[in-house]
BAMITOR-798552 format. One record per residue: residue number from 1; residue in three letters; x, y, z of N, C-alpha, C, O in turn. Coordinates in steps of 0.02 Angstrom, whole numbers, m for minus. Layout:
BAMITOR-798552
- seq type npx npy npz capx capy capz cpx cpy cpz opx opy opz
- NUM ala X Y Z X Y Z X Y Z X Y Z $
...
END
This chain:
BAMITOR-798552
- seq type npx npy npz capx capy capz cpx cpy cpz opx opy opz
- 1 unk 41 m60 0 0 0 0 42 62 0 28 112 m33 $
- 2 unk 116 55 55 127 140 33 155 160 m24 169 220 m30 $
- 3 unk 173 100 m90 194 126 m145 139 176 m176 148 231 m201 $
- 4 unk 70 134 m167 13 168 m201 m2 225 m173 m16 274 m207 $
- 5 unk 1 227 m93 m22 298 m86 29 349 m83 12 407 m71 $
- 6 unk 97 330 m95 129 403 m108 128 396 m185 96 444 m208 $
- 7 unk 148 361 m229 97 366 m300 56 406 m303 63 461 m330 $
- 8 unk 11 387 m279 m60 455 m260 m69 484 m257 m117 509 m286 $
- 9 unk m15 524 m200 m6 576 m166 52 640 m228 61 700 m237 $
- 10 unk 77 572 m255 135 623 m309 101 636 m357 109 693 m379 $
- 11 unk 58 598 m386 22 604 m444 m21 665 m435 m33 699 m485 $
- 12 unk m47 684 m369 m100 733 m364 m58 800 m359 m87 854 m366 $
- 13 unk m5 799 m350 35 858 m340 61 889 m279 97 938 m273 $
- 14 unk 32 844 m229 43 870 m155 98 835 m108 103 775 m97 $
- 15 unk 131 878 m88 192 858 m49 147 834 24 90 853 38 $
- 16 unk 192 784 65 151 762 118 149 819 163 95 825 192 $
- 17 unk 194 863 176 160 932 215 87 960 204 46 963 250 $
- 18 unk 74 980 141 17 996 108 m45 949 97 m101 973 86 $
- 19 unk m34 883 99 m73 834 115 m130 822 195 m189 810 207 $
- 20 unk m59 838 237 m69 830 294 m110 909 327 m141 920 379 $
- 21 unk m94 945 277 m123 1012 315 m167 1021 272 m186 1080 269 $
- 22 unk m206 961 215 m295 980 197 m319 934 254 m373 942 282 $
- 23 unk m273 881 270 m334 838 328 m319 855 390 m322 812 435 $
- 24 unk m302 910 402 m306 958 483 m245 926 525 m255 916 585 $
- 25 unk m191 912 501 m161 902 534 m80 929 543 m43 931 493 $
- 26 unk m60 945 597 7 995 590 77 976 566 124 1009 545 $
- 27 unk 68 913 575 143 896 532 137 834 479 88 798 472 $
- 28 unk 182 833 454 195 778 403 210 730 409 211 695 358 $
- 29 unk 231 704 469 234 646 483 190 594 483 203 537 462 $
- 30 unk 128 614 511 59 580 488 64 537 414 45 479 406 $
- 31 unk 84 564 381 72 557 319 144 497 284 156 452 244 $
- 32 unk 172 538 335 264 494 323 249 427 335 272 380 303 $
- 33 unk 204 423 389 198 339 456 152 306 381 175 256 353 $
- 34 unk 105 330 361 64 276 300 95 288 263 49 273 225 $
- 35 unk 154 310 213 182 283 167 234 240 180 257 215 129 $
- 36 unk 259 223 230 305 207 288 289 136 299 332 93 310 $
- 37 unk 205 121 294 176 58 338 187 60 411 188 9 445 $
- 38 unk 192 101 428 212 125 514 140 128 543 128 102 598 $
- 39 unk 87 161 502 34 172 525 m33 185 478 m35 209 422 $
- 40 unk m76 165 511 m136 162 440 m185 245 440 m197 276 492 $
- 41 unk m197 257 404 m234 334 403 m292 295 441 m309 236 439 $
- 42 unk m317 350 477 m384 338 507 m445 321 465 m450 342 407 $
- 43 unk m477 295 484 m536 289 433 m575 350 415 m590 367 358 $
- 44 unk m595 393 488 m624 435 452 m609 517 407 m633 573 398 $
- 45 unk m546 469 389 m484 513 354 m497 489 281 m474 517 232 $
- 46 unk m533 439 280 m504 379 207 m559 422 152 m534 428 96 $
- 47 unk m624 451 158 m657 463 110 m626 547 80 m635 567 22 $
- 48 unk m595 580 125 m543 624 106 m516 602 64 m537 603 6 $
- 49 unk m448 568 88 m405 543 57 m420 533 7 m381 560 m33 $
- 50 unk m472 497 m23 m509 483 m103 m524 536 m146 m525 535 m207 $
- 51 unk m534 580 m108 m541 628 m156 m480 675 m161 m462 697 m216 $
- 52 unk m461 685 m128 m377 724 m136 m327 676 m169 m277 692 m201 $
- 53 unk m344 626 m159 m262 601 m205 m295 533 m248 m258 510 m292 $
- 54 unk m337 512 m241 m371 455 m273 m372 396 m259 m409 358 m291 $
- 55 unk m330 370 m203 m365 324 m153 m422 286 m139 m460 312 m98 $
- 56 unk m435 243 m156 m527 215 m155 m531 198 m79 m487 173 m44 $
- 57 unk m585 213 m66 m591 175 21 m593 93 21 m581 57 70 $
- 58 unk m608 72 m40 m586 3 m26 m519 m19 m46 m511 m79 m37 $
- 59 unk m478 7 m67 m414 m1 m62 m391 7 8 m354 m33 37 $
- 60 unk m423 79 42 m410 56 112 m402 12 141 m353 m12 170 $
- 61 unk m482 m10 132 m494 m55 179 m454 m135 179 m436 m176 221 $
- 62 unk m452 m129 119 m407 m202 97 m346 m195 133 m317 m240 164 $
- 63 unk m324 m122 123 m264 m136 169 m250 m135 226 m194 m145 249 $
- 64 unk m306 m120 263 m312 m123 338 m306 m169 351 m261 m189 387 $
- 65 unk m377 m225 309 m377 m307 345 m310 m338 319 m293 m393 338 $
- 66 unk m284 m311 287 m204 m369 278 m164 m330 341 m133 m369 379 $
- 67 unk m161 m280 352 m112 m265 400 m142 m303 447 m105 m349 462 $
- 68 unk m204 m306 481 m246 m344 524 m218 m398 540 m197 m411 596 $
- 69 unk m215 m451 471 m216 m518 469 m141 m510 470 m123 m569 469 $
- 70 unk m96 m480 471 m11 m497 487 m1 m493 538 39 m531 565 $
- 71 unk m43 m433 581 m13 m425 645 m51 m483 685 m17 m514 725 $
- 72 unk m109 m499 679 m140 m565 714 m99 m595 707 m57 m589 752 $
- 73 unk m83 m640 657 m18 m685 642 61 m667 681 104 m707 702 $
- 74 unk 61 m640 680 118 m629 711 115 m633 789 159 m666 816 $
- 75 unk 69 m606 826 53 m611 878 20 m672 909 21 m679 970 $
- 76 unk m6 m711 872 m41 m771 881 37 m826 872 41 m882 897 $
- 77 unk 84 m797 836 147 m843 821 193 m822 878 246 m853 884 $
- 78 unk 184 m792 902 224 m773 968 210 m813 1055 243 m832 1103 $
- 79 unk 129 m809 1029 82 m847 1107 78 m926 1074 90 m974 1112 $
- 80 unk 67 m934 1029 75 m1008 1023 123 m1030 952 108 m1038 893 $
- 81 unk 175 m1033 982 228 m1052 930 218 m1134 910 190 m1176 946 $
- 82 unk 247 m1144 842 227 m1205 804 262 m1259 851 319 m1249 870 $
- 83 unk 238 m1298 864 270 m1362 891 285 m1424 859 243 m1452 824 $
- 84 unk 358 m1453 872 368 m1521 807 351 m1562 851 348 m1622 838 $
END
């Protein structure tokens, strides 16, 4: 996902400063953490997002539930590790 959404974000013309300061927020880092995979935009950030840079909300969402389903996995592989 963050290839696509800084794709997105370049394609639309907006630097992540300027990104981050149409969706009310004071720095760019916000914006750094989801191209990053550090962090997922809020949801009720995502129908924005669609229209400023072209983002579909179900692209979101797809990529929420995979981040979802890695971090379960991972955490579920931590509390019950495979046994031979």
């Amino acid at each position: 996902m963050r290839e696509k959404l800084r794709a997105a974000r370049e394609k639309s013309g907006l630097s992540q400063k300027e990104l981050a300061d149409k969706l009310g927020y004071s720095s760019s880092q916000f914006v750094s953490n989801w191209e990053r995979s550090l962090a997922l935009p809020p949801m009720k950030k995502w129908v924005e997002l669609e229209k400023l840079i072209g983002i579909s909300v179900k692209e979101l969402a797809e990529n929420a539930r995979e981040n979802l389903e890695k971090e379960m996995r991972a955490t579920l592989g931590r509390k019950y590790p495979k046994r031979k």
